[in-house]
N, C-alpha and C positions, 0 to 999 in steps of 0.2 A: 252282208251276212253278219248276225248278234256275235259279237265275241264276246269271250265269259275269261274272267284268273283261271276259276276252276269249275269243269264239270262233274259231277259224280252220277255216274251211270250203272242202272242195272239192279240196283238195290230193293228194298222190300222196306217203305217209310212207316214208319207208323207216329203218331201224335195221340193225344188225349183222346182226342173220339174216333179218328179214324184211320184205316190201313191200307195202303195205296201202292202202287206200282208205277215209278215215275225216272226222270234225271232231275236234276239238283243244277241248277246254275249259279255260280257267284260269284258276285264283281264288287270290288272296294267294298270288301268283310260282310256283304250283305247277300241276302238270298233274295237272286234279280227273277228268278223263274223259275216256275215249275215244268215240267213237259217229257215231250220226249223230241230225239233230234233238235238239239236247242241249238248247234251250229257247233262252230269253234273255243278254243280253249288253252288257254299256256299248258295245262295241267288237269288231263284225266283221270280219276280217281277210278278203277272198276269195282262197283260193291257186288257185285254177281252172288249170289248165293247170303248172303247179307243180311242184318237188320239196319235201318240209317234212322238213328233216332236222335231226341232234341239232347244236346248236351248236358250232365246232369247239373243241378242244380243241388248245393248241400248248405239247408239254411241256418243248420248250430252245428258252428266248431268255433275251437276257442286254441288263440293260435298266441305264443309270445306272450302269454298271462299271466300277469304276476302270481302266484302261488303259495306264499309264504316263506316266513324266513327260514332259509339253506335247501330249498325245493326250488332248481328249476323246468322247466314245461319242454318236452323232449322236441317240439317243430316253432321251427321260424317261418315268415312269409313264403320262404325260397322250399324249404324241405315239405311242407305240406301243402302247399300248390302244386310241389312234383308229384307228389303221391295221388292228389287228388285227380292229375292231369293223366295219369297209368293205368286209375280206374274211373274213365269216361267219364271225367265231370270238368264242364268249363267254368263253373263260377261257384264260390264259394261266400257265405257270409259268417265273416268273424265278429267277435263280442270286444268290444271297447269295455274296459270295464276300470270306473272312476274309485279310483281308490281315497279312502276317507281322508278329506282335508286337504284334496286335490280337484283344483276348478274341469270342470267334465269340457271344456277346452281343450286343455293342454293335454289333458288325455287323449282327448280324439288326436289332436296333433304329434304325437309322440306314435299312438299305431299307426297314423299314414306313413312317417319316416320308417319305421319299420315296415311297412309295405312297399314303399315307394323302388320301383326298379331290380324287385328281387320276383315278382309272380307269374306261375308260370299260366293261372285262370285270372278269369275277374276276379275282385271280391269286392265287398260291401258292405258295411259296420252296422252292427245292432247297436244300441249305449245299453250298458249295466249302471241300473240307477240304485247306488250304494247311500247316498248321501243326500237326500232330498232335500235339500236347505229353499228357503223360499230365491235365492239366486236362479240355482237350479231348475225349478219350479214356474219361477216366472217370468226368467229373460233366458236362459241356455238351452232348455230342451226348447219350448216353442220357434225360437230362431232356428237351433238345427233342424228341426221338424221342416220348416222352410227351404233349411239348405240339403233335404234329401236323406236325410238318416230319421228314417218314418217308423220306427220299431223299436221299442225300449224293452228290455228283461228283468223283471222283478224276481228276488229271493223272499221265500218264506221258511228257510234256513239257511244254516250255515253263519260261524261268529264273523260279523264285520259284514255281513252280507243281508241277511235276513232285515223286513222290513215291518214294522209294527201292520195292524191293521189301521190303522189313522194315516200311517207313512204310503201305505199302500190305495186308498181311497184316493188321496192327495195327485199319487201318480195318474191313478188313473180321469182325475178330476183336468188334468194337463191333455192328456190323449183323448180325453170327450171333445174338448175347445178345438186342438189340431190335427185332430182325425187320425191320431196315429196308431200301431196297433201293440198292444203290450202283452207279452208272452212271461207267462210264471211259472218258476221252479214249483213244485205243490208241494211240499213236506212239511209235515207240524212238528219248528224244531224243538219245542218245548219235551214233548214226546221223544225224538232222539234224545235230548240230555239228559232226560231222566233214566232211559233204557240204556245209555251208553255208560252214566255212573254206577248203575245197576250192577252192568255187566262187570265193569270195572274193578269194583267192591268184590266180585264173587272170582274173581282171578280170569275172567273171562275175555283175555283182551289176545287173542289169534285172528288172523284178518277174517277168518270165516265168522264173526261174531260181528262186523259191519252188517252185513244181512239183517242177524236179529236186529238191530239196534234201530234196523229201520223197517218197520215192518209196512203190511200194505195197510194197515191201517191209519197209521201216518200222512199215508199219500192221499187216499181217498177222502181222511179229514180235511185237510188241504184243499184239495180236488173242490171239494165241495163247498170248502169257505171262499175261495179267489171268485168261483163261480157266481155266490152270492152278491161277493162285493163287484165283479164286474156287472152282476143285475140291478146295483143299485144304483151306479155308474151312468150305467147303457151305454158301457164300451163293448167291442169285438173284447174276446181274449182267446189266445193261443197257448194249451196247456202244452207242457213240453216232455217229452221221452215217460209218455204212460207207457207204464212196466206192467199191472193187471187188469184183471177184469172188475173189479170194485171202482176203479178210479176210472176205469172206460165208461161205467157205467152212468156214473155221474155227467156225464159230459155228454152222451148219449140222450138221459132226460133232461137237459137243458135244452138240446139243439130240437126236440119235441115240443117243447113249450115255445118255442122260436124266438131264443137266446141265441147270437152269432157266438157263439163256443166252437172253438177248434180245436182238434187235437192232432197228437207227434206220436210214432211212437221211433224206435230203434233196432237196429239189428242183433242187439245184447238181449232181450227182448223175446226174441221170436228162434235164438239161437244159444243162449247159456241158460243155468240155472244157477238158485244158490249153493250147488254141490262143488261148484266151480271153484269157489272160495275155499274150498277144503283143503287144499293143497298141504304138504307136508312141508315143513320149517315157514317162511315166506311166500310159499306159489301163491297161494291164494289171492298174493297183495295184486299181482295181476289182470284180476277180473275185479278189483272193490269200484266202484263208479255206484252214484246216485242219482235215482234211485236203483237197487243193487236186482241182480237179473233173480227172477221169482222160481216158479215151478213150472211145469211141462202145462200143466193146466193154464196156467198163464199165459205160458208162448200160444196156447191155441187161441186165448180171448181176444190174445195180439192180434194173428191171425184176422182172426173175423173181424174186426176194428178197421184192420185195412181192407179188407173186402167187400165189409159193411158199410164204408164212408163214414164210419167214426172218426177214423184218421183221416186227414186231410193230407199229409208230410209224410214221407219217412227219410230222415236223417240218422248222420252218424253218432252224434253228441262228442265228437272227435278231440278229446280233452286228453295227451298223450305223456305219458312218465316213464322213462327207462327203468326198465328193472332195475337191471344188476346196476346200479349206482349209489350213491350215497347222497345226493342230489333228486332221487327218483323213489321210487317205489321202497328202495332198500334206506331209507335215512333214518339214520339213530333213532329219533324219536318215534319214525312209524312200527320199529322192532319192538318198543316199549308198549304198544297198544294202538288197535288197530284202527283209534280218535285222530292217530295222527299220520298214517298211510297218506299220501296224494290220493286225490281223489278223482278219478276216470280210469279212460282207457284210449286205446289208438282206434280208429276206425275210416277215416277217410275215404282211404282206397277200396275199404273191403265193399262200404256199402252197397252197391250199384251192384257185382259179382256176385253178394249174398244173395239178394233180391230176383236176381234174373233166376236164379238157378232154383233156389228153394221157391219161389214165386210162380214165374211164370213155366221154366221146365216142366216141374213138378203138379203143375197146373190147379194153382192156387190163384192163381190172378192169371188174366191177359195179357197181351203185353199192351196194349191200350192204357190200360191200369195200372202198367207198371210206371209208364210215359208221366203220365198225371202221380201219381205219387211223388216221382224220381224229376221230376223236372217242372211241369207245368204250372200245379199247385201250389208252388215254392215262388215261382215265378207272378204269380195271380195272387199270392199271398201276402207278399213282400213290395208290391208296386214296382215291378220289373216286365211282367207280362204287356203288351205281345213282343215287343223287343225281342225277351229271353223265354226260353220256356218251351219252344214251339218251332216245327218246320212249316214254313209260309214266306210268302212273298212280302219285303223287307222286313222281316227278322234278321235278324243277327245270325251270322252263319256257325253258330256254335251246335256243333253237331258229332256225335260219336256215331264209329261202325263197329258193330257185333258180329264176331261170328256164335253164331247160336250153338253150334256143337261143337267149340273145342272146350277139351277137358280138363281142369288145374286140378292138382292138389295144393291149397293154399298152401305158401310160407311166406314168414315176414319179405323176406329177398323179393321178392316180387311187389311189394307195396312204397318200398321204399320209402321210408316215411323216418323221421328223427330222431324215433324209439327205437330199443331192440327186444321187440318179439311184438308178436300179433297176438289177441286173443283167438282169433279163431283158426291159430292152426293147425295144417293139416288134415281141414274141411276138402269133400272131394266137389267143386264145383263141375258144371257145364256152361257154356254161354260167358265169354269175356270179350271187351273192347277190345279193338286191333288201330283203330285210329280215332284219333280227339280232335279234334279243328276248333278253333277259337277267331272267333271272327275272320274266316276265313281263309286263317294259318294252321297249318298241323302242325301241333306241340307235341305228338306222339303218335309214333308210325310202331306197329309187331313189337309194342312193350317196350320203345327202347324213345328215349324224348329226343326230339329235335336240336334243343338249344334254344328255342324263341320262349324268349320270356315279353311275352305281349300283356299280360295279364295289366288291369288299370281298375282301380276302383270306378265303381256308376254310385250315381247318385241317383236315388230312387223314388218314384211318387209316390202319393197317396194308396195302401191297399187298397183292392177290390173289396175286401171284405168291411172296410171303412166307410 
């Protein structure tokens, strides 16, 4: 008779395209078989009543980043791997990001130490290309492109960040040769500085004045320049956390003219506005992230983006700052004007809960739909698919259970994560993960983590969209 590590019986699976009724077998962290009476097992799992879906997959958060002088970044490898391991996600991809005058080596070597024996999911490094020197350019990204780190992130703001259009061609001149795929911040930050000295001048510096300072016309400009320059390229490109319907749009008639154009969008998105920033003394400072969440008309454009397969993703953009610090949201200078506030928000854990509830409850999406947002597409995007992404025979036994009707009211306490406070709480969800398994180990049983920190970085191939 087949003996199994673990069976998991009774559940209701769903993946990208389809919804099935089966047991789950798995031996040495792999999914050995589908069926039903598959035999014996160390360890039955009952999903009865159940959703058993792919674990999630979160392809931008930015973990241990450097942030500026006297701002540090409120999650380590350890503290946002836990958070992300409470809201049903086995893998996560962090951003390496080469700080100027530093070889994008020793950088990458510096986050695996910081990753190294602290995670409680996968993860997997994007590079942030700050510094394109022909080094760069001609011997360091194409070797790592070889050694698995197949995804680079470009800025089109931000000081120390942001990349000329000549700087930017260049990149993507690298990712034509090694097939990699490059994901762009969209902002024209010429346009912030001008709107943020503006603002400045006229005594306008309360965090609610980040919003103006970046308005969606900025983004769409953007939007629509990367676009161009990846069409002259004829690279893939991945826009990342569209916030409205102008900059959706954009990405929409490219993928018409059959332009591989992708897009993200986020749960900030589809769930704040810029009313949020209004906060009285500081509150505000707690929802500033870029680009900054729009209006109610917005979150609907979000909406249809993802229902429409404009969006390819949806991630958290999980970039987290303590408030009340001095080091965080609250530091001297960001009180001075709201140019120098940290810039994000925490969202890791929330993603996947937001999604299920407003999403698919609410019936806005499927959960088919949700599968493929939340896991597959992330996995098929990033050259990780079929491995990760997906319930099937040898996948990776990275799997979360739902139960579809219990009821949270969010608060941070439940997310645990290395900030304090959540944006979005006090949100009344339905449908939360009850168990995670990570290559075929449970890292969290009823909200509460196991102790196994199995988590290992993968090195990843070529995108599908490559």
């Amino acid at each position: 008779m087949t003996r199994f590590d673990t069976i998991i019986t009774g559940g209701r699976i769903s993946t990208a395209s389809d919804t099935f009724q089966c047991d789950i077998g798995i031996r040495e962290g792999r999914i050995a078989a589908l069926g039903h009476d598959l035999g014996i097992a160390d360890e039955t799992i009952d999903a009865t009543g159940k959703w058993v879906l792919p674990g999630g997959i979160d392809s931008h958060v930015h973990i241990s980043q450097p942030s500026g002088e006297g701002v540090v970044m409120a999650d380590d490898f350890e503290s946002a791997t836990r958070s992300a391991a409470l809201g049903g996600n086995t893998m996560v991809l962090p951003f390496c990001l080469q700080e100027s005058g530093v070889p994008l080596r020793e950088s990458l070597k510096d986050y695996h130490a910081k990753a190294e024996g602290s995670c409680h999911t996968d993860v997997s490094f994007h590079l942030i290309i700050s510094d394109p020197t022909e080094q760069v350019l001609g011997q360091d990204l194409p070797a790592l492109v070889h050694e698995g780190y197949t995804s680079f992130k470009v800025f089109m703001t931000y000081e120390g960040l942001a990349l000329s259009d000549l700087e930017l061609l260049k990149v993507m001149a690298v990712a034509r040769e090694t097939r990699a795929l490059v994901m762009v911040h969209a902002e024209n930050y010429d346009v912030i500085r001008y709107l943020t000295d503006q603002l400045e001048q006229a005594g306008r510096t309360a965090p609610f004045f980040h919003a103006t300072s970046r308005p969606v016309i900025a983004e769409r400009e953007a939007t629509y320049r990367a676009i161009s320059l990846a069409e002259l390229s004829e690279v893939p490109l991945m826009v990342v956390h569209v916030s409205n319907r102008e900059a959706m749009e954009e990405i929409r008639r490219a993928r018409q003219k059959g332009l591989r154009i992708f897009g993200e969008t986020c749960p900030q998105y589809l769930t704040l506005t810029e009313g949020d920033l209004e906060g009285l003394n500081m509150e505000g400072a707690k929802y500033v992230c870029s680009p900054p969440p729009r209006d109610h008309e917005s979150q609907q454009a979000c909406w249809e983006g993802l229902q429409q397969g404009v969006f390819d993703v949806f991630s958290s953009d999980h970039c987290p700052f303590r408030y009340d610090d001095p080091q965080g949201k609250l530091t001297p200078k960001g009180r001075t004007s709201f140019r120098w506030v940290p810039n994000g928000i925490p969202g890791v854990g929330a993603r996947l809960p937001i999604l299920f509830s407003e999403g698919v409850v609410k019936g806005r999406i499927d959960i088919n739909r949700f599968v493929a947002l939340t896991a597959t597409n992330h996995a098929r995007t990033y050259g990780l698919y079929p491995k990760k992404g997906t319930i099937a025979v040898g996948a990776d036994a990275d799997i979360a259970i739902w139960d579809p009707g219990a009821k949270n009211r969010l608060t941070h306490a439940m997310l645990n994560d290395g900030a304090d406070y959540t944006p979005y709480e006090g949100m009344e969800l339905t449908g939360w993960p009850v168990l995670t398994m990570l290559r075929g180990q449970t890292i969290m049983r009823d909200g509460v983590l196991t102790g196994i920190r199995a988590g290992a970085h993968v090195a990843r191939r070529i995108s599908d969209h490559a």
